[in-house]
N, C-alpha and C positions, 0 to 999 in steps of 0.2 A: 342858094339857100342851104344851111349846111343846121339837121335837127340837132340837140344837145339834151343828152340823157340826164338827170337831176346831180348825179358825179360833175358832171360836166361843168353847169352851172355852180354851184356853189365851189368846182375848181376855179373858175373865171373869179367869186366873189372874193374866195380867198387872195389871189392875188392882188385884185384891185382892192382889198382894205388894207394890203402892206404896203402895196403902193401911196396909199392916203396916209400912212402913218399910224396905223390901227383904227379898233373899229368905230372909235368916238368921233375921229377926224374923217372917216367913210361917211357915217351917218349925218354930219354935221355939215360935209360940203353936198350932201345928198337931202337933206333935210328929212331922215326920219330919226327914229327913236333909235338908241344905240342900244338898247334893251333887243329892239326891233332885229337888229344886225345880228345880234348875237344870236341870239335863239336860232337866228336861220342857217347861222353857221356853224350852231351845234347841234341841226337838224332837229330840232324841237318844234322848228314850224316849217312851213315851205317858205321859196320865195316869192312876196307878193306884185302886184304890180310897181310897190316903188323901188322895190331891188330891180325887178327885172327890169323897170326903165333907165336905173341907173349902169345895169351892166347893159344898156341898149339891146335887148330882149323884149320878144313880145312871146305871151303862153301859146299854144295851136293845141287843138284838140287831145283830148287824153286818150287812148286807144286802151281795151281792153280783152284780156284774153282767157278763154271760159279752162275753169279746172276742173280737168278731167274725174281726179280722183275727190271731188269734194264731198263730206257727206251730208245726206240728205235732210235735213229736221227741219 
């Protein structure tokens, strides 16, 4: 099992939408919104379960890390 950092994924999506012929023909053999595709690959949304189904992905937990210098209000 090999984790993939949010780079990673939407590396993966990029290739597999030029592989489909862009991202109409991505969304369309994937059945979602090409609205949908895009946004995630202009990082304006993340990818949701129907991208990540279609790059055969599943989420796992989000890990987070405490900042040190943050300030207090």
């Amino acid at each position: 099992m090999s984790i993939l950092c949010r780079e990673q994924v939407l590396a993966r999506l990029e290739m597999r939408v030029r592989a489909a012929g862009g991202p109409v023909a991505f969304a369309r053999r994937h059945a979602l919104s090409h609205a949908y595709v895009g946004d995630v690959l202009a990082t304006r949304r993340g990818p949701g379960p129907g991208i990540l189904r279609a790059l055969e992905l599943r989420p796992v937990e989000t890990s987070y890390e405490r900042v040190e210098d943050a300030p207090h209000g």
